[in-house]
C-alpha positions as CSV (number, residue, x, y, z in Angstrom):
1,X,116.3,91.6,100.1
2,X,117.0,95.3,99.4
3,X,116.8,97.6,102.6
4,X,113.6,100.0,102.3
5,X,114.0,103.6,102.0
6,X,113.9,105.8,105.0
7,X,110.1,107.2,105.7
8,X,109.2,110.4,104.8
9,X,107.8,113.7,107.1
10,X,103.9,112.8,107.5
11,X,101.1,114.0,106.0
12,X,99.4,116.6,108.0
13,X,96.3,115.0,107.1
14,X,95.4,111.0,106.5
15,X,94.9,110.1,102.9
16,X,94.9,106.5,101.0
17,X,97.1,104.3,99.0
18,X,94.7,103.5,96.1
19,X,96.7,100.3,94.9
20,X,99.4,98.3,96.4
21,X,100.8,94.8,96.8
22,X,101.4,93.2,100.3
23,X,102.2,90.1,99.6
24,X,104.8,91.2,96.7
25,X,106.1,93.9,98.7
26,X,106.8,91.3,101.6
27,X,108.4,89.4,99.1
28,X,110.8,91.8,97.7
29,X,111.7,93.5,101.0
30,X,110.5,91.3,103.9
31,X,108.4,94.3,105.1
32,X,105.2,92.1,106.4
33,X,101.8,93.1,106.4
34,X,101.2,94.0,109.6
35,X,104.4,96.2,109.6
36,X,103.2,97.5,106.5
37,X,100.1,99.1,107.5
38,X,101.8,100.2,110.7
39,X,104.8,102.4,108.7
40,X,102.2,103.7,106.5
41,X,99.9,105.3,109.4
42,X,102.5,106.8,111.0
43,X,103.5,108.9,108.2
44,X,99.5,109.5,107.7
45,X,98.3,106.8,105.2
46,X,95.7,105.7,107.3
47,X,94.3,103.3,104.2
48,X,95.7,101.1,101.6
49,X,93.4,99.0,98.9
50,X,95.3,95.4,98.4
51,X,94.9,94.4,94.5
52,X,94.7,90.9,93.6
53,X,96.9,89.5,90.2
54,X,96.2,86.0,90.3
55,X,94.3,83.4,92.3
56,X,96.5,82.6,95.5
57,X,97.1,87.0,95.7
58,X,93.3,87.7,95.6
59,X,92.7,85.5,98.1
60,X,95.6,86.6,100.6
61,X,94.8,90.0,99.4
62,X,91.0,89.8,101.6
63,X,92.9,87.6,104.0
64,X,94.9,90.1,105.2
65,X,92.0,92.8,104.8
66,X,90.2,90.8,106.9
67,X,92.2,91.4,109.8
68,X,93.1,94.7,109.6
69,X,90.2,97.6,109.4
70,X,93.0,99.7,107.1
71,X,92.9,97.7,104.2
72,X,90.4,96.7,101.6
73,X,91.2,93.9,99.0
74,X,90.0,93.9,94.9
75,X,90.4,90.3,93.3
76,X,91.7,89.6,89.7
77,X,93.6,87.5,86.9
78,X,96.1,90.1,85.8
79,X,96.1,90.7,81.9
80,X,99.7,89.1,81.7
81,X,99.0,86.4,83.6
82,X,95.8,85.6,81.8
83,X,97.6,85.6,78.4
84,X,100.1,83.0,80.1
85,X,97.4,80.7,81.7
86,X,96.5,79.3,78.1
87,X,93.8,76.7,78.8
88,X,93.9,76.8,82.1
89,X,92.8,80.7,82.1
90,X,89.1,79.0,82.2
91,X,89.6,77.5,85.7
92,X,91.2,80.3,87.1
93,X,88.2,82.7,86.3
94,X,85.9,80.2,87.9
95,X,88.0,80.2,91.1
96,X,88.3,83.7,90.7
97,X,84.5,84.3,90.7
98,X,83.8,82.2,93.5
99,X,85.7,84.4,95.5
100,X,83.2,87.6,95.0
101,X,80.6,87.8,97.1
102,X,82.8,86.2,99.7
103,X,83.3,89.3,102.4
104,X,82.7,92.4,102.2
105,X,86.3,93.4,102.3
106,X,86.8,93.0,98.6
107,X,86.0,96.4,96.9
108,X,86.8,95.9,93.6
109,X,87.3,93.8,90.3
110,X,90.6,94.4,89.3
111,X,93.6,94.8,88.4
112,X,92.5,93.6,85.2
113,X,92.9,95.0,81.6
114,X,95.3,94.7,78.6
115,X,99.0,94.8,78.5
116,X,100.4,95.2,75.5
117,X,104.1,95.9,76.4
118,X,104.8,92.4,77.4
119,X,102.5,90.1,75.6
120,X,102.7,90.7,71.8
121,X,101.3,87.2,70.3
122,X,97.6,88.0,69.4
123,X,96.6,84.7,70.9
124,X,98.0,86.0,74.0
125,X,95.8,88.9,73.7
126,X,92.6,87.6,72.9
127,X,92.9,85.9,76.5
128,X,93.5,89.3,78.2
129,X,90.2,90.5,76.5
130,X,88.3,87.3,77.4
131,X,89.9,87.8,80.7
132,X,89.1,92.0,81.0
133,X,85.4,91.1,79.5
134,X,84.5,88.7,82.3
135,X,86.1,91.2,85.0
136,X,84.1,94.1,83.3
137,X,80.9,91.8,83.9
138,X,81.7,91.2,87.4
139,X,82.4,94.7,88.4
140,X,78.8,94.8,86.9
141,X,77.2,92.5,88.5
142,X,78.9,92.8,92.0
143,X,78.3,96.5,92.1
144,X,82.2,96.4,93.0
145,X,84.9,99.3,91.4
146,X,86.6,98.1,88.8
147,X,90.5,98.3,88.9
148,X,92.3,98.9,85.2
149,X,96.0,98.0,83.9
150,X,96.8,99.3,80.5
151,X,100.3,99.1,79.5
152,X,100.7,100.3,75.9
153,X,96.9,99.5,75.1
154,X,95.0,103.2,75.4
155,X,92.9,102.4,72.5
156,X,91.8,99.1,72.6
157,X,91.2,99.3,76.5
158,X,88.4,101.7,75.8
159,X,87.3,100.0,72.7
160,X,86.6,96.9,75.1
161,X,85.3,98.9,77.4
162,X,83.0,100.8,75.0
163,X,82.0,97.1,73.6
164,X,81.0,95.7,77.1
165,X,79.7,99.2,78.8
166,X,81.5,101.1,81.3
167,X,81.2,99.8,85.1
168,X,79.6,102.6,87.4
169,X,83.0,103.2,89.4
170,X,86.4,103.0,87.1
171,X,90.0,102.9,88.3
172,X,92.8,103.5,85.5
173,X,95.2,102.5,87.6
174,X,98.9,103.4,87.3
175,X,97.8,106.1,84.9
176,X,100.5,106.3,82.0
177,X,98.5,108.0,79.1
178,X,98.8,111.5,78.1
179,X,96.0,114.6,78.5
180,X,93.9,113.6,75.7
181,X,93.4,110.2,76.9
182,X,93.1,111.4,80.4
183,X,90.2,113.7,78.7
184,X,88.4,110.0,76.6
185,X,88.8,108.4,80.2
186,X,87.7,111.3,82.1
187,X,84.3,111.0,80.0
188,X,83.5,108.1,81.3
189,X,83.8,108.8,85.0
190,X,86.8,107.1,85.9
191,X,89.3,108.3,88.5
192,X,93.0,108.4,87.3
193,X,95.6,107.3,89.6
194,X,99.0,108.4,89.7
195,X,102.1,106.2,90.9
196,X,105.5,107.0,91.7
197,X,106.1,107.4,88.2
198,X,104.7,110.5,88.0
199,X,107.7,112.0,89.9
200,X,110.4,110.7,87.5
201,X,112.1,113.0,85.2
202,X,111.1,112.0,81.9
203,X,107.6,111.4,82.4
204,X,106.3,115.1,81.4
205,X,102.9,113.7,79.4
206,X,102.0,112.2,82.3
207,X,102.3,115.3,84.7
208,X,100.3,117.2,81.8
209,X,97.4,114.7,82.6
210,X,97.8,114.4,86.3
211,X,97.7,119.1,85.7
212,X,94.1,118.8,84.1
213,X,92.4,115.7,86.0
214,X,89.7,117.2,88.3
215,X,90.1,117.2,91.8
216,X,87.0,114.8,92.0
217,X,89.0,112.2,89.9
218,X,92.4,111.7,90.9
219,X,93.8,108.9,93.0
220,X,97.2,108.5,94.5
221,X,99.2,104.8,94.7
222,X,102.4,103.4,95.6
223,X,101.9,100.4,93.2
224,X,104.1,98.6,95.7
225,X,106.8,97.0,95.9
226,X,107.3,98.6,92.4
227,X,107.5,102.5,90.7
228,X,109.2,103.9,93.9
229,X,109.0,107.5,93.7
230,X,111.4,110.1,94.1
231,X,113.8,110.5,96.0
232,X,113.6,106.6,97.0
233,X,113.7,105.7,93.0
234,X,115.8,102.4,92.9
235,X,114.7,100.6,96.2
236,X,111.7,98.7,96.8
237,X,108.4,100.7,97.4
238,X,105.6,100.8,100.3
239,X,103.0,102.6,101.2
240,X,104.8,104.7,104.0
241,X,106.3,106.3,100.7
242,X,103.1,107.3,99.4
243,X,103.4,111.1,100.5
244,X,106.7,111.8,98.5
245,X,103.9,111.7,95.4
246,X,101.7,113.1,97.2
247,X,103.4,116.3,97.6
248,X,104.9,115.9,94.6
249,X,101.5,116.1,93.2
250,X,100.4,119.1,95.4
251,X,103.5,120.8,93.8
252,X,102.8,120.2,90.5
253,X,99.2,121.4,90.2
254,X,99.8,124.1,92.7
255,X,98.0,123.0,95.8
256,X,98.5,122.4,99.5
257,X,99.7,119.0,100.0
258,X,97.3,118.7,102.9
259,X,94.6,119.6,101.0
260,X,95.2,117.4,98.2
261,X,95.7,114.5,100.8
262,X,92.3,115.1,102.2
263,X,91.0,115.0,98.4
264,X,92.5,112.0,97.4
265,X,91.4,110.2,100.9
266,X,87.5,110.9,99.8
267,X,88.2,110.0,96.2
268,X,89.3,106.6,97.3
269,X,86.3,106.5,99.3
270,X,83.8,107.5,96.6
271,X,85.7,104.7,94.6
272,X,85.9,101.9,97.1
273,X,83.1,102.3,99.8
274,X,84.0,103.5,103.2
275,X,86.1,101.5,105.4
276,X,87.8,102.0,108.6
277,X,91.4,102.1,109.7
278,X,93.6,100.9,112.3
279,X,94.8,103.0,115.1
């Protein structure tokens, strides 16, 4: 296991990790839950949302927000995995489904969506929209946010979307499109939210969007363990890292990182529902 990053100076004011991965990031670095919500409120991320990819994750995802008041959990079949499942994907989205309605520490549907960079067989893909149209219907029905990966599938993630109408609260999570499909996402409501990657050098489209999405819109996330941000790039990610894009965000659009964190910390809320925090 790699050694994690030394924390950053705190936030002045609390804000919220709008997507991360405790179990994987206990995995990767050995940083365990409990831990993990401790480093991140003492560098003032007072909240962290706990997204599902599979089966066994959404359901250790509300485990652990069940016992602590800083974390919320959404439940899923990620797209990748749901191309992989073949004919077992059927299964998992019954177990999946039986999960909602469960606790009221699971927030959202999600992350669900299409990923187009790693799964290229069309047969593949038709799972991931059989897969994103039952998780769209879900969000639906459970009045729960719905949490979106798109990797290399801007179009037809909104065509699907378009096909099964829009859930009321949206997450494009891990936001990696440019300003015009900020703008065909921005339409629709949805909050954008910005990982580590928006810190690295090459990624200027992105900043571009993350310049022109409205403060009532835009989310920060760690996405951890992965997309470390700047100046950590290279080591395993957290939440306690959360404020490097934070302030890098702040920067970039020209406004007081404690301002911004105090935005971001009711965006989440307006996404997720309220919840309350450790400590």
């Amino acid at each position: 296991m790699t050694e994690l990053p030394a924390a950053p100076e705190p936030l002045g004011v609390p804000t919220t990790d709008a997507h991360t991965h405790l179990g994987t990031t206990e995995q990767k670095s050995g940083l365990v839950a409990a831990d993990a919500v401790e480093r991140a409120a003492s560098v003032g991320v007072h909240r962290l949302v706990d997204v599902g990819y599979d089966v066994d994750s959404s359901r250790l995802a509300v485990g652990v927000a069940e016992q602590h008041d800083a974390v919320v959990a959404t439940v899923a079949i990620h797209p990748t995995d749901a191309a992989q499942l073949g004919d077992d994907l059927d299964e998992a989205l019954r177990e999946l489904e039986a999960l909602l309605g469960t606790s009221d520490r699971i927030r959202g549907v999600g992350e669900t969506g299409l990923d187009f960079h790693w799964i290229e067989d069309e047969a593949g893909r038709a799972r991931q929209r059989e897969a994103f149209a039952a998780h769209i219907g879900w969000a639906k029905e459970h009045d729960l946010a719905l949490v979106i990966h798109d990797r290399d599938a801007h179009a037809e993630v909104l065509k699907v979307l378009a096909a099964e109408g829009w859930p009321e609260r949206v997450q494009m999570h891990c936001f990696s499109g440019d300003a015009a499909h900020a703008r065909a996402c921005l339409e629709h409501g949805a909050w954008l939210s910005y990982p580590g990657t928006v810190t690295f050098k090459a990624n200027d489209v992105l900043r571009e969007a993350a310049r022109i999405t409205p403060r009532d819109r835009i989310l920060a996330e760690t996405d951890a363990p992965y997309l470390t941000p700047v100046p950590a790039r290279g080591r395993p990610n957290a939440s306690y890292l959360l404020p490097h894009t934070v302030r890098f965000l702040a920067d970039l659009r020209g406004e007081d990182p404690d301002d911004l964190a105090a935005v971001l910390d009711a965006n989440a809320t307006a996404l997720f529902g309220d919840w309350g925090h450790d400590g």
